[in-house]
One Martini backbone bead per residue (centre of mass of N, CA, C, O) as a GRO file, in nm:
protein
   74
    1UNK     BB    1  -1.757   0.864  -2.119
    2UNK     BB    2  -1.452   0.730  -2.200
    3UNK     BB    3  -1.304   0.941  -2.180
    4UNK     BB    4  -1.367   1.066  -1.900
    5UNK     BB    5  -1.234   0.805  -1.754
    6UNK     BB    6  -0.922   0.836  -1.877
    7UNK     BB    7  -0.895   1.144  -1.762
    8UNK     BB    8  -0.916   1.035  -1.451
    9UNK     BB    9  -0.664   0.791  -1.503
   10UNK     BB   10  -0.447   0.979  -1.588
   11UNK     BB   11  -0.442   1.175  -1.323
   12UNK     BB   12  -0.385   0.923  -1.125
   13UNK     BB   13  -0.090   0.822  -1.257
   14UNK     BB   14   0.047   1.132  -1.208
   15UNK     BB   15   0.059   1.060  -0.872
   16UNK     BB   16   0.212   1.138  -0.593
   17UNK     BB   17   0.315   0.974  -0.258
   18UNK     BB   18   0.393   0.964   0.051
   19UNK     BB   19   0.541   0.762   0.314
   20UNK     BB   20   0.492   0.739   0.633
   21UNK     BB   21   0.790   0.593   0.666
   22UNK     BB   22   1.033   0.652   0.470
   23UNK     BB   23   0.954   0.921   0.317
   24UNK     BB   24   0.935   0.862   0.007
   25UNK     BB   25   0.830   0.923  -0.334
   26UNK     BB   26   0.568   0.793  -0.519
   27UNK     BB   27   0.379   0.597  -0.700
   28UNK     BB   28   0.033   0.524  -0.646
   29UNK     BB   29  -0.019   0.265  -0.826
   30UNK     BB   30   0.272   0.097  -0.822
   31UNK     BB   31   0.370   0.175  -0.450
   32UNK     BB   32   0.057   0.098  -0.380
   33UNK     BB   33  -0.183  -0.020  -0.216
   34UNK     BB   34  -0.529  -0.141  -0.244
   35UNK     BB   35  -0.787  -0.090   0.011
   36UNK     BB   36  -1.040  -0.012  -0.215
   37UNK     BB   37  -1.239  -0.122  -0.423
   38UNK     BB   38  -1.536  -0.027  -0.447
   39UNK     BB   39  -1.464   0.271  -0.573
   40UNK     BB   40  -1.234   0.302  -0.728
   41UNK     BB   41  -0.994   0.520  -0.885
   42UNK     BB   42  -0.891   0.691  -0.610
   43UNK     BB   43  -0.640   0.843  -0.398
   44UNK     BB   44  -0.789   0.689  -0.117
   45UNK     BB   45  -0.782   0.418  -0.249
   46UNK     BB   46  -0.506   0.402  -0.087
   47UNK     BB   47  -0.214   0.389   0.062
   48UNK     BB   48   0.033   0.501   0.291
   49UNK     BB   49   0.178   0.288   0.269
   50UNK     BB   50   0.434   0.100   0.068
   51UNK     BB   51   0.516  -0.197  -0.040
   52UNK     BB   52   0.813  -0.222   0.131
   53UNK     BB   53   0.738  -0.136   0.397
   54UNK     BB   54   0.460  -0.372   0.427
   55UNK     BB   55   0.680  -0.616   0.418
   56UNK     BB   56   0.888  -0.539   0.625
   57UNK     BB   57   0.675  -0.541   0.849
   58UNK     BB   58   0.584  -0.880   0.787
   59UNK     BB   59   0.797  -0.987   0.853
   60UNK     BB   60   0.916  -0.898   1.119
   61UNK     BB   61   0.659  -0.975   1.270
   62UNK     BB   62   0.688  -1.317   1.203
   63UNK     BB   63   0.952  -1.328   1.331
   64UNK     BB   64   0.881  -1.241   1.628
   65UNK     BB   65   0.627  -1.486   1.618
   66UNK     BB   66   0.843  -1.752   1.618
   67UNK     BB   67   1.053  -1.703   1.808
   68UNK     BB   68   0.874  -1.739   2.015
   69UNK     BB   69   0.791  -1.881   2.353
   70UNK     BB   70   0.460  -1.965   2.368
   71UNK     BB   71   0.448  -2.263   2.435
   72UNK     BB   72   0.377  -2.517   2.554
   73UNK     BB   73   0.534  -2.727   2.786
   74UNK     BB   74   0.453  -3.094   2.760
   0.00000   0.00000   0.00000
């Protein structure tokens, strides 16, 4: 059975997954979050944007939220 599970985690670390934001191929285990903890590792429970895109994604939405004059002024 320990087998059996390295052989389905070879196969899960040599997929690589196309980012939906900037379309550019990566690597599945290293260069993309993991969604899902409680399935196990299977390429359903990673996410579709890579690490860089959704790094930048917050970093921007953050800074946009910062800057905004939405508080009273009291």
């Amino acid at each position: 059975m320990e087998l059996d599970k390295q052989i389905r985690l070879g196969h899960l670390l040599l997929t690589n997954r196309k980012c939906r934001v900037c379309f550019e191929i990566k690597n599945l285990v290293e260069d993309f979050y993991r969604t899902r903890k409680n399935r196990g590792p299977v390429p359903s429970s990673y996410s579709y944007e890579c690490k860089e895109c959704t790094i930048k994604r917050i970093k921007d939405s953050r800074i946009k939220i910062i800057d905004n004059d939405t508080y009273p002024d009291w």
